[in-house]
C-alpha positions as MATLAB code, in Angstrom:
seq = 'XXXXXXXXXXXXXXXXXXXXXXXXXXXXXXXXXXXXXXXXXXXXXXXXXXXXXXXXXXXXXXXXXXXXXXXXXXXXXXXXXXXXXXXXXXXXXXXXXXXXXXXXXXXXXXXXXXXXXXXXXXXXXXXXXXXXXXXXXXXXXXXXXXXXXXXXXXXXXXXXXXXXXXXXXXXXXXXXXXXXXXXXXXXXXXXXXXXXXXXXXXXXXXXXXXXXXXXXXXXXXXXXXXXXXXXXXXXXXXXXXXXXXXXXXXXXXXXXXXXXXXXXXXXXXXXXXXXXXXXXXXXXXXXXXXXXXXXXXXXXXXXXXXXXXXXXXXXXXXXXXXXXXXXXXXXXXXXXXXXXXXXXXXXXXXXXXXXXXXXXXXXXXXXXXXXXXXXXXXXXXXXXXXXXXXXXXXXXXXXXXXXXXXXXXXXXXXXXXXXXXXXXXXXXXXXXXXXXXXXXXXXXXXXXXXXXXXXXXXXXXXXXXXXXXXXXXXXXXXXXXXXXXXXXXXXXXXXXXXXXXXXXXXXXXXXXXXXXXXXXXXXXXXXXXX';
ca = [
      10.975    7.441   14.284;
      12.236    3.985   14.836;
      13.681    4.119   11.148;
      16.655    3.553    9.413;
      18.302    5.145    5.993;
      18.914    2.254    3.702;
      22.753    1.845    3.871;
      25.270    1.115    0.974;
      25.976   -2.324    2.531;
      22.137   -2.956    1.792;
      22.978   -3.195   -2.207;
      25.294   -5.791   -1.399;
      23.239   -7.936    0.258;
      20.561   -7.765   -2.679;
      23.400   -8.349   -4.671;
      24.371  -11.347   -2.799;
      20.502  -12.571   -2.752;
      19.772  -12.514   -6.366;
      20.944  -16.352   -6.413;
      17.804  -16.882   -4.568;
      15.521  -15.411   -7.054;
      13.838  -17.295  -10.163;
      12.713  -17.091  -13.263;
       9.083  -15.549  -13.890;
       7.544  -18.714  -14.495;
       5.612  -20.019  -11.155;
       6.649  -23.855  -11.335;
       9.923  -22.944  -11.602;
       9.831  -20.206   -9.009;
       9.345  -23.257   -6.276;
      12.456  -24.507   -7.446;
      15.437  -23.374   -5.593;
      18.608  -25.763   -7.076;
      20.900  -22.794   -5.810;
      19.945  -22.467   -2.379;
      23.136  -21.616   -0.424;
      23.260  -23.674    3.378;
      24.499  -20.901    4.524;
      23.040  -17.476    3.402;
      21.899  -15.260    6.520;
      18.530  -14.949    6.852;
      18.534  -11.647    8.485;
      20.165  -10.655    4.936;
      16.729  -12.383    3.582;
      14.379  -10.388    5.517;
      16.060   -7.461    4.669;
      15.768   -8.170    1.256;
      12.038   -8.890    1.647;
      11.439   -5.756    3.384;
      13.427   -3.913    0.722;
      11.425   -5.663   -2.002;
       8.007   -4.540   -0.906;
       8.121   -1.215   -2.066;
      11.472   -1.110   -3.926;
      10.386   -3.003   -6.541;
       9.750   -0.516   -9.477;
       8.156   -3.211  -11.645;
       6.085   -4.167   -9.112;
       4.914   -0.946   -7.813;
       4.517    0.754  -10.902;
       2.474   -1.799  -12.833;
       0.491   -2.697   -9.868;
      -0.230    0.585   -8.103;
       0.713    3.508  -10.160;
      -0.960    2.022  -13.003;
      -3.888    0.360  -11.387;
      -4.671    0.865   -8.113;
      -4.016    4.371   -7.055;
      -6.467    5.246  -10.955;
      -8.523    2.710   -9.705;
      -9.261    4.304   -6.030;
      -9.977    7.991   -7.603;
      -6.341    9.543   -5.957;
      -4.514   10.177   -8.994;
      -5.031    9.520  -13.100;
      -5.378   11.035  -16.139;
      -2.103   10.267  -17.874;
      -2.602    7.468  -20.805;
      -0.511    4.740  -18.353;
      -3.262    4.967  -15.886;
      -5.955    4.560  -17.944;
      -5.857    0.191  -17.131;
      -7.073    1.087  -13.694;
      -8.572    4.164  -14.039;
     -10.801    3.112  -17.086;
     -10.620   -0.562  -15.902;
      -8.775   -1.020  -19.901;
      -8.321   -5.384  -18.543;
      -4.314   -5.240  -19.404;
      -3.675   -8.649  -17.969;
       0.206   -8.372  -17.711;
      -0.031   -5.660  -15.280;
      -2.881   -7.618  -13.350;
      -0.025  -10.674  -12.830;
       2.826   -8.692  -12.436;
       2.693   -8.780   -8.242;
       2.301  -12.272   -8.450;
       4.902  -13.294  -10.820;
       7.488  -10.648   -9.099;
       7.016  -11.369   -5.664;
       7.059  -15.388   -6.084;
      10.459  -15.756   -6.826;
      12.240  -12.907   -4.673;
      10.353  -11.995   -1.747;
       8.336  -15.183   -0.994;
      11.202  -17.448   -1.804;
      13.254  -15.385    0.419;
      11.213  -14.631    3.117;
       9.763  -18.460    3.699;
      13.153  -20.027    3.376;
      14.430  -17.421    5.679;
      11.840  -18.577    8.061;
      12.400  -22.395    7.742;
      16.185  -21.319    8.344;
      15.239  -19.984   11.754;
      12.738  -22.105   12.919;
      13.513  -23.658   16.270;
      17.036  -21.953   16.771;
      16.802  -20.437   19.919;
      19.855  -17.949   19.278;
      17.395  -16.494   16.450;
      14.422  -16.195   17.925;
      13.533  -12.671   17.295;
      14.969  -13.101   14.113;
      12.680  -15.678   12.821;
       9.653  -14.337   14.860;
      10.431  -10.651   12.421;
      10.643  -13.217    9.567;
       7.532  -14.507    9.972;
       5.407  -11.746   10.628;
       7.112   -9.982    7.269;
       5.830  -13.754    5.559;
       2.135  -12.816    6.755;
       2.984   -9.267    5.279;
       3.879  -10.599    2.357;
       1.767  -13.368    1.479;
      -1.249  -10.601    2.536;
      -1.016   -8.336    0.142;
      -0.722  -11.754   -2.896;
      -4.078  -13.055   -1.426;
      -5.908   -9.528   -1.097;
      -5.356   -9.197   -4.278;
      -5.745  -12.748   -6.205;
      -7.529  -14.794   -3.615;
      -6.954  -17.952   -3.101;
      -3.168  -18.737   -3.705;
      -0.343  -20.876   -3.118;
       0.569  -20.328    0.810;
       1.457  -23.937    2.125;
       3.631  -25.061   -0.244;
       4.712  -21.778   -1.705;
       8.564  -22.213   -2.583;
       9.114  -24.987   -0.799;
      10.416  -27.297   -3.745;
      13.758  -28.105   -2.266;
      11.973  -29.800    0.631;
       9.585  -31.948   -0.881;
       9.649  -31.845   -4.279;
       6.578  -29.991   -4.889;
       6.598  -27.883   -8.495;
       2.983  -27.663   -8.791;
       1.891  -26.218   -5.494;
      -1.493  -26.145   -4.463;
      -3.790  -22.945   -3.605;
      -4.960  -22.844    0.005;
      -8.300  -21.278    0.646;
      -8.008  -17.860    1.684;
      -9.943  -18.328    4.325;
      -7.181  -21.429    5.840;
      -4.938  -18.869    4.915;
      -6.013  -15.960    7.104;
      -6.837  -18.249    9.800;
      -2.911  -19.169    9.777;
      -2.215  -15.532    9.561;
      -4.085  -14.370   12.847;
      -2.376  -17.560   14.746;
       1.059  -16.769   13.208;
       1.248  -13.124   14.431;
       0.132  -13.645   17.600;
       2.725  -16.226   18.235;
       5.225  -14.199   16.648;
       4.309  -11.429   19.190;
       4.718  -13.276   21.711;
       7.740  -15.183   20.824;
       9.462  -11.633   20.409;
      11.636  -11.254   23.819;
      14.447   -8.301   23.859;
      17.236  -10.088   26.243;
      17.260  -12.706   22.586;
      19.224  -11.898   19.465;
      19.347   -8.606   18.394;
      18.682   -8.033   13.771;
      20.508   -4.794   13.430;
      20.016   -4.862    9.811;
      16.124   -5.133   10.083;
      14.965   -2.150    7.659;
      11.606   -1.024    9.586;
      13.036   -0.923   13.278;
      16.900   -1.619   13.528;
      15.597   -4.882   15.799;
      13.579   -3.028   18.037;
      11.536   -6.151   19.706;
       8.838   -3.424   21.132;
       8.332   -1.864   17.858;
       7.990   -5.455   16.354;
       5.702   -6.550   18.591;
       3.283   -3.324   18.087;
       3.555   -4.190   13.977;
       2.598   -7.421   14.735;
      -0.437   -6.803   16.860;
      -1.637   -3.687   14.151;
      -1.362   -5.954   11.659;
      -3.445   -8.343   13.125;
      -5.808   -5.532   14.062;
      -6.226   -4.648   10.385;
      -6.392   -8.266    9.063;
      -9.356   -9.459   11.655;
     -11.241   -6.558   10.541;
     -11.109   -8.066    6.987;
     -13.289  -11.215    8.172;
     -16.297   -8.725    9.923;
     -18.562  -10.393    6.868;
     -17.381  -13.777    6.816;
     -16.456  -14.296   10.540;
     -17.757  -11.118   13.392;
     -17.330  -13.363   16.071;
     -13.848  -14.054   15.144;
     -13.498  -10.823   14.623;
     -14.057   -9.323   17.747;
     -12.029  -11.418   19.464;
      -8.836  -10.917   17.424;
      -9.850   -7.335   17.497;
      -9.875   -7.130   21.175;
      -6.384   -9.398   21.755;
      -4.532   -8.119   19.784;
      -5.466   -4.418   20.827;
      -4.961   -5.813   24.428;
      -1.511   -7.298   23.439;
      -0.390   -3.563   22.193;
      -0.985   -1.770   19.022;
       0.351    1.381   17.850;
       0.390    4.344   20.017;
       1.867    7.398   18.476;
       3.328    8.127   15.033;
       6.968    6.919   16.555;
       5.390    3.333   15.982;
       4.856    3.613   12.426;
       5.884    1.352   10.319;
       7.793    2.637    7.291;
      10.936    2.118    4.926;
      13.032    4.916    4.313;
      14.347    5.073    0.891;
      17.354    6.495   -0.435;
      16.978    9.305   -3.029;
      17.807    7.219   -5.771;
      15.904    7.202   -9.590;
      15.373    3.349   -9.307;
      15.571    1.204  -12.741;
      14.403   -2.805  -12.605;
      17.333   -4.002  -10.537;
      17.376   -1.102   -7.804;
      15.178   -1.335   -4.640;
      16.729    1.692   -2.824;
      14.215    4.417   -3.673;
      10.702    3.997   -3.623;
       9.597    2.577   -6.297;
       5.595    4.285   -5.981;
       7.118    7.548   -6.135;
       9.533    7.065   -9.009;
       7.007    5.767  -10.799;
       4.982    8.727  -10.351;
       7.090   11.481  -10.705;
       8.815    9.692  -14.287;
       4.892   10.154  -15.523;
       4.230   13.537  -13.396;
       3.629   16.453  -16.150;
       0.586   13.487  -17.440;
      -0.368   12.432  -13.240;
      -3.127   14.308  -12.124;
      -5.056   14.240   -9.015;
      -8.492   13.106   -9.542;
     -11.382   15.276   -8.401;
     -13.084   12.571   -6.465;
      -9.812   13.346   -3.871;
      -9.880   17.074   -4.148;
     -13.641   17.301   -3.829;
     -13.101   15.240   -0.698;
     -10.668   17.750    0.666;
     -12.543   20.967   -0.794;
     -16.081   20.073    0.538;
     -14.676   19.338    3.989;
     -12.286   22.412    4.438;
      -9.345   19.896    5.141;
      -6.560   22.105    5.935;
      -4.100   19.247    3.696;
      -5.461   20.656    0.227;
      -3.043   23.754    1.052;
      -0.368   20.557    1.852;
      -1.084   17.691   -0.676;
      -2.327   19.663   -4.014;
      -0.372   21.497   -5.746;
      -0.255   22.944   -9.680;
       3.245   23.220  -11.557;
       4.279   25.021  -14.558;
       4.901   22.391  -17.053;
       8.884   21.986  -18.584;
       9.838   20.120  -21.291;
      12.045   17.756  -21.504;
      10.091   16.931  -18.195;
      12.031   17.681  -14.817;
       9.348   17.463  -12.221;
      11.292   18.727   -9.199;
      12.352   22.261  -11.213;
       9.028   23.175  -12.418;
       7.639   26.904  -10.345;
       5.053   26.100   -8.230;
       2.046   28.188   -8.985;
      -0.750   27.408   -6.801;
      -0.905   30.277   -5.343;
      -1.816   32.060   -8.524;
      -4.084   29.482   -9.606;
      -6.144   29.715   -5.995;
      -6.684   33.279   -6.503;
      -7.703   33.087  -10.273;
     -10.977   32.430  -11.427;
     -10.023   28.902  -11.503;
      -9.365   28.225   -8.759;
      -8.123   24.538   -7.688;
      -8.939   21.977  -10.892;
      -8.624   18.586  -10.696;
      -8.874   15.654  -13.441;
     -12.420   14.141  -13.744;
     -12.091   10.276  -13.120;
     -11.937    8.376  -16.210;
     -10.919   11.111  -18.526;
      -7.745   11.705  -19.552;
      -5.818   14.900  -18.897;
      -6.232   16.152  -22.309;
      -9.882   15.742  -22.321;
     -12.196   18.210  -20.373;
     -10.008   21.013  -21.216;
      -9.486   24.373  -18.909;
      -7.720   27.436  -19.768;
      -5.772   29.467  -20.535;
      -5.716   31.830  -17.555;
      -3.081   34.804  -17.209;
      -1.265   34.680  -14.502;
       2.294   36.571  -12.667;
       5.102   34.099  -12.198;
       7.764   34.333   -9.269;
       9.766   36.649  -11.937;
       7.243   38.849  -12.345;
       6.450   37.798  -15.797;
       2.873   37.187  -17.247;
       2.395   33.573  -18.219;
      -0.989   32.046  -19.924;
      -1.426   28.629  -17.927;
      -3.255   26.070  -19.647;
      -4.652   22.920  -18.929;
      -1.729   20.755  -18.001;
      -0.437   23.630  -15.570;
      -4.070   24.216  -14.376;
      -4.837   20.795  -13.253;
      -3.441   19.848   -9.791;
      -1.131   17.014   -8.877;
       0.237   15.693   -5.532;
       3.095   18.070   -4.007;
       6.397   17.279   -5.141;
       7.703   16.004   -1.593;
       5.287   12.882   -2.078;
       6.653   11.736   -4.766;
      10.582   12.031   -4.384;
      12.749    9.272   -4.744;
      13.208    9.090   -1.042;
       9.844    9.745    0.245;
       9.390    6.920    2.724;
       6.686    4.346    2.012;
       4.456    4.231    5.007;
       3.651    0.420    5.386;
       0.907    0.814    8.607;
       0.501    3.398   10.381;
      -0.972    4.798   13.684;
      -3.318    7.066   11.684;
      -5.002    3.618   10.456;
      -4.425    2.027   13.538;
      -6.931    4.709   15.353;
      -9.204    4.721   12.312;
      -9.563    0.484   12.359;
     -10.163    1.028   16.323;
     -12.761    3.273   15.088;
     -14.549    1.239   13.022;
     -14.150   -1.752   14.841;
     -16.100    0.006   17.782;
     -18.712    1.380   16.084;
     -19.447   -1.990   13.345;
     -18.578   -4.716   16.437;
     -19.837   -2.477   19.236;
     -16.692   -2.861   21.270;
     -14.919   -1.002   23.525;
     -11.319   -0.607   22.564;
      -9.787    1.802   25.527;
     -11.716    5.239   24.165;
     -14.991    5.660   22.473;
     -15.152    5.638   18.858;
     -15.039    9.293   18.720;
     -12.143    9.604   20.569;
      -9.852    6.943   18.145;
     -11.169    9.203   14.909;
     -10.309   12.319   16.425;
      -6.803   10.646   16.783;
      -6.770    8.764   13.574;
      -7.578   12.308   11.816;
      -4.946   14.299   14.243;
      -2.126   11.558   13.217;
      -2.642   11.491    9.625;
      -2.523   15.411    9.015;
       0.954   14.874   11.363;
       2.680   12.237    9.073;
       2.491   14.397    6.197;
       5.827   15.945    7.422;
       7.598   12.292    7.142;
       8.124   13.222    3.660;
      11.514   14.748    2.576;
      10.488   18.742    3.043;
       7.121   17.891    3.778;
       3.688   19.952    5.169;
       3.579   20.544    8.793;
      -0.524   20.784    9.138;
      -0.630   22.811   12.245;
      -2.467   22.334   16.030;
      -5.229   25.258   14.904;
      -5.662   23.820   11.347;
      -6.163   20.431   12.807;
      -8.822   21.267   15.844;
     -10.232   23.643   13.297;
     -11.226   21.077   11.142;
     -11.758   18.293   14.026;
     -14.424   21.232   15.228;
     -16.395   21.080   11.756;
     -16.592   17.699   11.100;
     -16.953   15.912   14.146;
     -17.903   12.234   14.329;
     -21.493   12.330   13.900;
     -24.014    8.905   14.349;
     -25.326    7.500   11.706;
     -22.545    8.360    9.114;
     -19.472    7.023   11.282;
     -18.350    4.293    8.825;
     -18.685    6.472    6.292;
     -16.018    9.584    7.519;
     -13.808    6.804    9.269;
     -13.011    5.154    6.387;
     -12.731    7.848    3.627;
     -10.400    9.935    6.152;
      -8.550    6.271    6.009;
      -8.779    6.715    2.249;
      -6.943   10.011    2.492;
      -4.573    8.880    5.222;
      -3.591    5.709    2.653;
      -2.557    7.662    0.053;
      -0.161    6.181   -2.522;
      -0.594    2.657   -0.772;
      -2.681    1.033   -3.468;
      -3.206   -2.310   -2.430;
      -4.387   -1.082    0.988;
      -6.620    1.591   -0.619;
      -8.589   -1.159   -2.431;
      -8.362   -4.144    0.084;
     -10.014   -1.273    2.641;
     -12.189   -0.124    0.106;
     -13.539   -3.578   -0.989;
     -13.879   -3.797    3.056;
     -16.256   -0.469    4.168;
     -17.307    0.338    0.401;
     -16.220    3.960    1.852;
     -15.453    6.159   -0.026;
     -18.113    5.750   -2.324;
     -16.696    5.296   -5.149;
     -19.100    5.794   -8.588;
     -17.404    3.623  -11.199;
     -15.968    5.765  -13.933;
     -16.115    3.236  -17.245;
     -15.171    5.130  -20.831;
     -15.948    3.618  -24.327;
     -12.678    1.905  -24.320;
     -13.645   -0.655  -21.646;
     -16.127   -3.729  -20.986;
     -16.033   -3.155  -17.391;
     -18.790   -1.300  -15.651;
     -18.155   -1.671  -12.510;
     -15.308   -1.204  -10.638;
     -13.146   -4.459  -10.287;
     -12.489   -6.489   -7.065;
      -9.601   -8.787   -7.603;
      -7.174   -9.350   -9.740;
      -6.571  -12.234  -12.408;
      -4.346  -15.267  -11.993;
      -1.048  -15.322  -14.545;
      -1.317  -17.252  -17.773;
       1.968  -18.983  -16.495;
      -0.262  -20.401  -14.211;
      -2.822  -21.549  -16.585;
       0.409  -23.033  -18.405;
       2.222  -24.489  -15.052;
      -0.207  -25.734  -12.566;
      -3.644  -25.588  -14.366;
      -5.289  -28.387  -11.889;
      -4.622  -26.261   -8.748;
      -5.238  -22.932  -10.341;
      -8.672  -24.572  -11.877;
     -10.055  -25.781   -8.437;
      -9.243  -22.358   -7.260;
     -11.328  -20.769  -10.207;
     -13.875  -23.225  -10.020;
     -15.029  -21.900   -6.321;
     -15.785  -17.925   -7.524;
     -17.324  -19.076  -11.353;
     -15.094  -17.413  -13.210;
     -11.000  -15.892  -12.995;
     -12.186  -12.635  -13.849;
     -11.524   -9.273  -11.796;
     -15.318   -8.557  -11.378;
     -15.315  -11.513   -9.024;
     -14.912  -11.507   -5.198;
     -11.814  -12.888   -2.767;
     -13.059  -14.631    0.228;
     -13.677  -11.907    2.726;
     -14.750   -9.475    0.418;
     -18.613  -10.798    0.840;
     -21.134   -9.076   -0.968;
];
């Protein structure tokens, strides 16, 4: 892997950043009165990339919480019930928004404005701007239409109230911005050792670029096909992933992150601080159990519950559980783990010892090595790469290299082999993998349908991707899972704007409202046509 640990020095630079970050408030966020002339912006994309999935607010209000309950992976435990139940807790719908505003936008777009045009940091500011289409992707799958344009750009022109750009004028500058950022990328320039995803590799940059692009054309097949295929087919002709070396990925340090900390991942901490209550749903299992997926021996697990909770000593006992009359029980979606209850079942522990397993020890959770502080968070990988190319062939009708067969056989092959990325994690084997290849082969008139919920599975624990690709195919089919604590019957498709916005910059955030009816989450972003 083109990968690197996140060093010591890497605390010092966030250290050193945190002039750059705001307050929580969005007019204010654009205001930057202690922006230093000369901070290095390879210590700001660093930051940025460190931000994305360090951020334990962030990640677990947004996607422990909400997304990953929300897209039927794991739930049960009372915390997960906003997105699991769709309970409307509107701080932990702004949260993203009012996090990533003032640290990784205002980092990442002044970072680029302090490269632009320097041709001894070329590379460097061609990284920085593909991370600011990152960035600003996963704001505007989520909300909409946001502020893009004149996001954080207060010390230039004065602008506290910035206006929301359509999200379709935003992913039009999206698709132009990473293919000129590919193509600015040019390895006898400047070399960004400090770059988190690829030490400054220019090739590796170059394929991120070009998947990313892949995967954010296919989110305009509704709005815009023709537009589609043709980003489709450059930027698979310009060079997208090839093997699991490309993928894109931060490794984390194994470090129990609090609200300051970005060194561990911040979606596994804030699993495993809820794990004896995080369950796996049975929409996931079912998925894996109906299909003979050799990863339900990899990814589910059951542990003997300990109290006080420490997740990584607990005995394993799926074993015991598989051969007991039980077998493999997961937690119906919007229930809680209490409810629906199973057990008790004897069983022999690793001792020797008889123990009666009940309910909490019964029903199965991800396998420890998923959720360790240091399990690295897979941004985009080849897995999704091959499944996009996939779907791309068989909804556009193009030819991308191979036949549509062909890139799901390797999108299935590559996401059964990242498993063992994790700290201690599964190697699925060459047998196990043709085996299953050989019963559920790519069959016509259901192709959309397996590509994208073996995508599903290959996503797991990226929430925001899970429901942007979701909102996408409609794959899996998700059957919304409302309880009688909840208005919602249906499963949401955006997420509200922050009341500091209402507060702040109510005439932009009111033309933005006024174009979908309503700022409610049961309303549709842009591409996301019904």
């Amino acid at each position: 892997m083109k990968t690197k640990y996140i060093k010591f020095k890497s605390i010092v630079v966030i250290l050193s950043l945190l002039i750059l970050t705001g307050c929580s408030k969005f007019g204010d966020m654009n205001v930057n009165p202690a922006r230093s002339s000369d901070i290095n912006p390879e210590n700001q994309l660093v930051f940025s990339q460190l931000w994305f999935s360090g951020d334990l607010a962030t990640q677990e209000r947004m996607n422990a919480i909400v997304l990953l309950p929300m897209m039927q992976q794991i739930a049960g435990a009372y915390y997960t019930r906003v997105g699991g139940m769709y309970i409307k807790d509107l701080p932990r719908l702004w949260v993203l928004w009012e996090n990533s505003y003032p640290n990784e936008v205002v980092n990442i777009v002044d970072a680029v404005e302090r490269t632009n045009g320097n041709p001894l940091r070329s590379n460097l500011n061609a990284m920085c701007r593909i991370m600011k289409v990152y960035t600003f992707a996963r704001l505007t799958d989520i909300y909409g239409d946001i502020p893009y344009s004149e996001a954080a750009k207060a010390h230039q022109n004065s602008v506290v109230r910035p206006k929301y750009d359509s999200q379709e004028a935003i992913y039009d500058d999206f698709l132009k911005e990473l293919k000129a950022s590919s193509a600015q990328l040019d390895a006898t320039k400047d070399k960004v050792p400090a770059d988190i995803f690829y030490q400054g590799n220019v090739t590796q940059w170059k394929k991120f670029a070009n998947s990313l692009r892949l995967r954010l054309a296919l989110r305009l097949v509704k709005r815009d096909p023709e537009r589609a295929k043709t980003e489709i087919q450059e930027a698979y002709a310009a060079g997208v992933f090839t093997s699991n070396s490309d993928i894109c990925m931060t490794k984390h340090l194994d470090v129990q992150n609090d609200y300051a900390d970005l060194r561990g991942n911040s979606v596994s901490v804030s699993i495993n601080q809820q794990t004896a209550t995080a369950k796996v749903v049975t929409t996931f299992l079912d998925q894996l159990k109906n299909t003979s997926d050799p990863r339900i021996n990899h990814i589910i697990r059951a542990y003997r519950q300990n109290t006080p909770l420490k997740p990584f000593e607990r005995e394993d006992i799926t074993n015991q559980l598989k051969a007991s009359v039980l077998g493999l029980v997961g937690n119906k979606p919007g229930r809680y783990v209490y409810e629906d209850w199973v057990g008790p079942v004897t069983i022999t522990l690793a001792s020797g010892s008889t123990y009666s397993a009940v309910n909490g020890d019964i029903k199965t959770e991800l396998n420890n090595c998923f959720i360790r502080n240091n399990a690295p968070f897979l941004h985009l990988t080849y897995a999704e790469v091959e499944f996009l190319l996939a779907d791309a062939s068989v909804r556009l009708g193009l030819t991308l290299g191979v036949d549509a067969a062909t890139h799901y056989r390797r999108g299935v092959e590559a996401a059964m082999q990242h498993l063992s990325l994790y700290p201690g994690g599964p190697v699925v084997t060459a047998t196990e993998i043709n085996n299953f290849l050989t019963a559920n082969p790519l069959q016509s008139g259901t192709e959309l349908k397996q590509i994208n919920t073996q995508l599903w599975i290959a996503l797991m624990l990226n929430g925001p991707e899970l429901f942007s690709n979701w909102r996408r195919t409609g794959f899996p089919e998700l059957v919304a899972t409302p309880n009688n604590e909840s208005n919602t019957l249906t499963i949401p498709r955006r997420f509200q704007y922050p009341l500091s916005e209402k507060e702040q910059n109510a005439v932009n955030l009111n033309a933005a409202v006024a174009k979908i009816g309503e700022d409610d989450w049961s309303k549709r972003v842009w591409w996301d046509k019904e």
